[in-house]
Biotite code that builds the C-alpha atoms (Angstrom):
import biotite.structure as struc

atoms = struc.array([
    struc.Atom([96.636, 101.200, 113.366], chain_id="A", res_id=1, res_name="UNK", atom_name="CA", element="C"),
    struc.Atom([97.473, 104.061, 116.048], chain_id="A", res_id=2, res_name="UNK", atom_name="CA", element="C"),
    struc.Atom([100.144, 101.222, 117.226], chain_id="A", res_id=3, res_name="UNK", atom_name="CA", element="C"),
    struc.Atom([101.778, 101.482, 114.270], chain_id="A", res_id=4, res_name="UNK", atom_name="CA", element="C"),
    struc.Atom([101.057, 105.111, 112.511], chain_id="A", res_id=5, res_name="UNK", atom_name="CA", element="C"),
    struc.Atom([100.882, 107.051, 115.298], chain_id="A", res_id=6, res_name="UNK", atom_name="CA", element="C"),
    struc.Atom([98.118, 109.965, 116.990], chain_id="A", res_id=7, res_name="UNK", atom_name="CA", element="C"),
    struc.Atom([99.209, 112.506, 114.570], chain_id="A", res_id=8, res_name="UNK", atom_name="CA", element="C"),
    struc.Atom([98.661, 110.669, 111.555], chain_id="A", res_id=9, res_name="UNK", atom_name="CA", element="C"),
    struc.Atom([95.217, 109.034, 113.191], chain_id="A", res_id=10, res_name="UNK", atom_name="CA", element="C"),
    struc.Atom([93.675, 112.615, 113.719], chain_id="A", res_id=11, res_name="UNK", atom_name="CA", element="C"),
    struc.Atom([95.200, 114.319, 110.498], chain_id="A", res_id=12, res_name="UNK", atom_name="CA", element="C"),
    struc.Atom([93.743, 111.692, 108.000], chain_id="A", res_id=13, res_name="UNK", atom_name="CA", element="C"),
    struc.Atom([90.190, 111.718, 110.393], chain_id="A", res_id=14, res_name="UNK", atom_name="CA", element="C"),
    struc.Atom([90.120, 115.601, 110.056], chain_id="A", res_id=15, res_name="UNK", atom_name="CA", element="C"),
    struc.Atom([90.554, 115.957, 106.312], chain_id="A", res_id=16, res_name="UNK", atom_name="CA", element="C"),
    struc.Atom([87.828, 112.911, 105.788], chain_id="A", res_id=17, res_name="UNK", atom_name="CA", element="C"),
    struc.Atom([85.432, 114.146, 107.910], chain_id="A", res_id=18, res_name="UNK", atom_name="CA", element="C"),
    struc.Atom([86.083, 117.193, 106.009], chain_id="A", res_id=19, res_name="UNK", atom_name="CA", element="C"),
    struc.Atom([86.111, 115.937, 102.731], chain_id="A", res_id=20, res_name="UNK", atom_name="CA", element="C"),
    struc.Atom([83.139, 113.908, 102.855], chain_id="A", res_id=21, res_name="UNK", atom_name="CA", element="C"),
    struc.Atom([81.024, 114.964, 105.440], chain_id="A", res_id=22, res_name="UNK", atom_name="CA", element="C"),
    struc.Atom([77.381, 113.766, 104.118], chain_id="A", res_id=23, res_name="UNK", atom_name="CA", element="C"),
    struc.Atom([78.560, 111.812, 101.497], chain_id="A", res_id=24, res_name="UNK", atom_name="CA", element="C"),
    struc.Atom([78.546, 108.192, 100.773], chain_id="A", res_id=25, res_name="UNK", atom_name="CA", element="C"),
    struc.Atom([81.775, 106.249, 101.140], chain_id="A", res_id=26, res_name="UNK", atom_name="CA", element="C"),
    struc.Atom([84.116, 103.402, 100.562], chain_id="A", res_id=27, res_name="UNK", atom_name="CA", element="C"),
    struc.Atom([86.603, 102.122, 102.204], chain_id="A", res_id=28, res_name="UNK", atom_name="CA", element="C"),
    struc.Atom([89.384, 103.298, 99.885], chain_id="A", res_id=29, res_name="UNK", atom_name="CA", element="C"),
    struc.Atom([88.664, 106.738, 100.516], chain_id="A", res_id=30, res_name="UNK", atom_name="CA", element="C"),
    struc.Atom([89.377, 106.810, 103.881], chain_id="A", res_id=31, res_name="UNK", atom_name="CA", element="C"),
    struc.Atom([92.444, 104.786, 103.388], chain_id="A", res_id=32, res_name="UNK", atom_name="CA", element="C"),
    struc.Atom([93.329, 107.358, 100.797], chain_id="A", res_id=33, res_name="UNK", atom_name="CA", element="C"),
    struc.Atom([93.026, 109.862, 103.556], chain_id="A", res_id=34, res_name="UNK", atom_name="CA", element="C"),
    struc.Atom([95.236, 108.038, 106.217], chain_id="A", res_id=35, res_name="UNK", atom_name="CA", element="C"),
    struc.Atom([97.398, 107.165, 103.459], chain_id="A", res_id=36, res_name="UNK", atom_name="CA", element="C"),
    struc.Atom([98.037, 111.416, 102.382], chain_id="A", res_id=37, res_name="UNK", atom_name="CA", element="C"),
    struc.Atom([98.207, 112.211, 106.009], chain_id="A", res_id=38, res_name="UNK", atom_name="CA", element="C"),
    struc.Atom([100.753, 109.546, 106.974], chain_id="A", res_id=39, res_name="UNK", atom_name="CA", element="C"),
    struc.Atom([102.730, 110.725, 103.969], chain_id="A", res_id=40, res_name="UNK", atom_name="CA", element="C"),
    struc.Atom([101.882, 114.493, 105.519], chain_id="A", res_id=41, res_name="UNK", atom_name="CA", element="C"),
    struc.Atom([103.154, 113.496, 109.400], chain_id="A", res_id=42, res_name="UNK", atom_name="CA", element="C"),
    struc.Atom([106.440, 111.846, 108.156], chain_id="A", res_id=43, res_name="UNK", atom_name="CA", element="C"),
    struc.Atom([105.601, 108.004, 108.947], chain_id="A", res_id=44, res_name="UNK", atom_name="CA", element="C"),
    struc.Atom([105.662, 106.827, 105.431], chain_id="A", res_id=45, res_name="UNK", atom_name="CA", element="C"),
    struc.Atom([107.615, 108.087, 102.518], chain_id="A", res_id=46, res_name="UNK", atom_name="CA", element="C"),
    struc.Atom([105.015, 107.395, 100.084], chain_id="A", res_id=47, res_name="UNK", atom_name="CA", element="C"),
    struc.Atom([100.658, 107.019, 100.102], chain_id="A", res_id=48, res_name="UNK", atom_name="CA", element="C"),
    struc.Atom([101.611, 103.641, 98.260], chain_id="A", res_id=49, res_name="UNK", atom_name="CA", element="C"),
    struc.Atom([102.912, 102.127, 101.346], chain_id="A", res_id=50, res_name="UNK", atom_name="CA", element="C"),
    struc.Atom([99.491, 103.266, 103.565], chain_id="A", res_id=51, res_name="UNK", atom_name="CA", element="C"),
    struc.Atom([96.973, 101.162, 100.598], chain_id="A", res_id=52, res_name="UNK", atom_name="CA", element="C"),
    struc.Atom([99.336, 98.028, 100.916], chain_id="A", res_id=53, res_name="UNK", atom_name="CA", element="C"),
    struc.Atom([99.059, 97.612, 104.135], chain_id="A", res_id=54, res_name="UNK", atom_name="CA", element="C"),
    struc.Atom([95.351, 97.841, 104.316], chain_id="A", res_id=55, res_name="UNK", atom_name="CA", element="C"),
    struc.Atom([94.532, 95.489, 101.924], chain_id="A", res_id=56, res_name="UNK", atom_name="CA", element="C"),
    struc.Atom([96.666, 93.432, 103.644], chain_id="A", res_id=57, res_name="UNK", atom_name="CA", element="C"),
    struc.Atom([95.533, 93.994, 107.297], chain_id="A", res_id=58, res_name="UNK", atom_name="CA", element="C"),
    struc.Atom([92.029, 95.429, 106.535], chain_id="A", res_id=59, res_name="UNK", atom_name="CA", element="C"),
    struc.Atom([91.183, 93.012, 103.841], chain_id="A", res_id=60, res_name="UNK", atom_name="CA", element="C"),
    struc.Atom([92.576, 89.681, 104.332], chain_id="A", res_id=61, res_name="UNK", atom_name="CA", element="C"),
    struc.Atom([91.048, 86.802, 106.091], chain_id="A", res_id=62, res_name="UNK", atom_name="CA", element="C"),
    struc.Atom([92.625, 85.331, 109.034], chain_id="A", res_id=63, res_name="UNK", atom_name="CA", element="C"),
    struc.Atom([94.742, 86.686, 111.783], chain_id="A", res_id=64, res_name="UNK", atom_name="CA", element="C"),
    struc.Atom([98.467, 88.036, 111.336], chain_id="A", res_id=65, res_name="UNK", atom_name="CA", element="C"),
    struc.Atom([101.415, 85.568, 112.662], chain_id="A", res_id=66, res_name="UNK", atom_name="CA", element="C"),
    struc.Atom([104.442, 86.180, 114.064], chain_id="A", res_id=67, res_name="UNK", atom_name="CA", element="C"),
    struc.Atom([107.657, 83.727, 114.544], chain_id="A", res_id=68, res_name="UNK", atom_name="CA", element="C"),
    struc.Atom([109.672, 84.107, 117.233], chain_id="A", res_id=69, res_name="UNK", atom_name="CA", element="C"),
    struc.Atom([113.368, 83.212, 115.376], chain_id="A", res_id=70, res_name="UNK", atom_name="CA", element="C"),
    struc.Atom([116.646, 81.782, 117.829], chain_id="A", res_id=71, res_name="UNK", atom_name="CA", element="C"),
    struc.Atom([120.112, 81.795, 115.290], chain_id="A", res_id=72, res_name="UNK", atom_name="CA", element="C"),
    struc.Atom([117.914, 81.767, 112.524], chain_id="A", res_id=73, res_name="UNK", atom_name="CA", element="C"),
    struc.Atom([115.656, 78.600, 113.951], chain_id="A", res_id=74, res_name="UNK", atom_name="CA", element="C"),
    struc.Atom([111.869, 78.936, 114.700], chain_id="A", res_id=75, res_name="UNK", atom_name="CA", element="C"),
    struc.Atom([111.418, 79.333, 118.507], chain_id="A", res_id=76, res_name="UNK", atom_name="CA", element="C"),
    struc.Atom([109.392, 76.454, 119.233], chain_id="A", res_id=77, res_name="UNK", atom_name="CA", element="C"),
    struc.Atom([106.972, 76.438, 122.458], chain_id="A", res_id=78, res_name="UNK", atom_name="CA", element="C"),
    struc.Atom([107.893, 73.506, 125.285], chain_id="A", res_id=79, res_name="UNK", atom_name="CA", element="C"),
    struc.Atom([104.705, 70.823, 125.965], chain_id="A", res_id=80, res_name="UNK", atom_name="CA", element="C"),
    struc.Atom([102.590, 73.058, 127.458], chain_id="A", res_id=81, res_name="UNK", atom_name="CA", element="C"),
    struc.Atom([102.738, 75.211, 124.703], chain_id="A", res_id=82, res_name="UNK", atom_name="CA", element="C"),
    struc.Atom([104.874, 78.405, 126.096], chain_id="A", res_id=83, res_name="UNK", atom_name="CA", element="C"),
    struc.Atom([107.947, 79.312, 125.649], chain_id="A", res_id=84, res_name="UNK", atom_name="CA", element="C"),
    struc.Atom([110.060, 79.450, 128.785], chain_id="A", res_id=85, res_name="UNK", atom_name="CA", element="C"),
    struc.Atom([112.484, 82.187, 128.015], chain_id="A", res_id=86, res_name="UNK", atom_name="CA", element="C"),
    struc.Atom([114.289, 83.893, 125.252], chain_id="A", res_id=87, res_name="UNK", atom_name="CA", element="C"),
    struc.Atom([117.018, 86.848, 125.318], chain_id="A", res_id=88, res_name="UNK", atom_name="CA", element="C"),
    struc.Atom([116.496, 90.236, 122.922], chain_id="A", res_id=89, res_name="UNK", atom_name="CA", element="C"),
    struc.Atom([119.783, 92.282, 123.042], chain_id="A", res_id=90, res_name="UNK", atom_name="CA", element="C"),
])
């Protein structure tokens, strides 16, 4: 999550939960709702909407994410010993 929202959003969203509900019980949405105002707040998103999609799609699906490497359009496929040998980004 700091990969891909950044320090500024990380610490703004902690500050104004810890704030917020400092000796109270929790849930998970409302500390998503928190990262989700403050990501909105530091510029990364353009809307809280986009913050709750994409944890209940990283924080609450099974199963690890994928990536495909794609050559022209074609799945990169890896050679027998299953690595890829090389591959150009320009």
């Amino acid at each position: 999550m700091l990969y891909m929202y950044g320090d500024a959003t990380l610490n703004e969203g902690l500050k104004t939960y810890f704030a917020k509900y400092s000796f109270k019980n929790t849930e998970l949405k409302d500390f998503v709702n928190e990262l989700a105002i403050a990501a909105k707040k530091t510029g990364v998103v353009s809307n809280e909407k986009e913050m709750i999609d994409w944890s209940a799609t990283w924080l609450q699906s099974a199963g690890a994410a994928e990536i495909q490497l794609l050559v022209n359009d074609k799945v990169c496929r890896p050679n027998n010993n299953g690595k890829i040998e090389s591959f150009k980004v320009q």
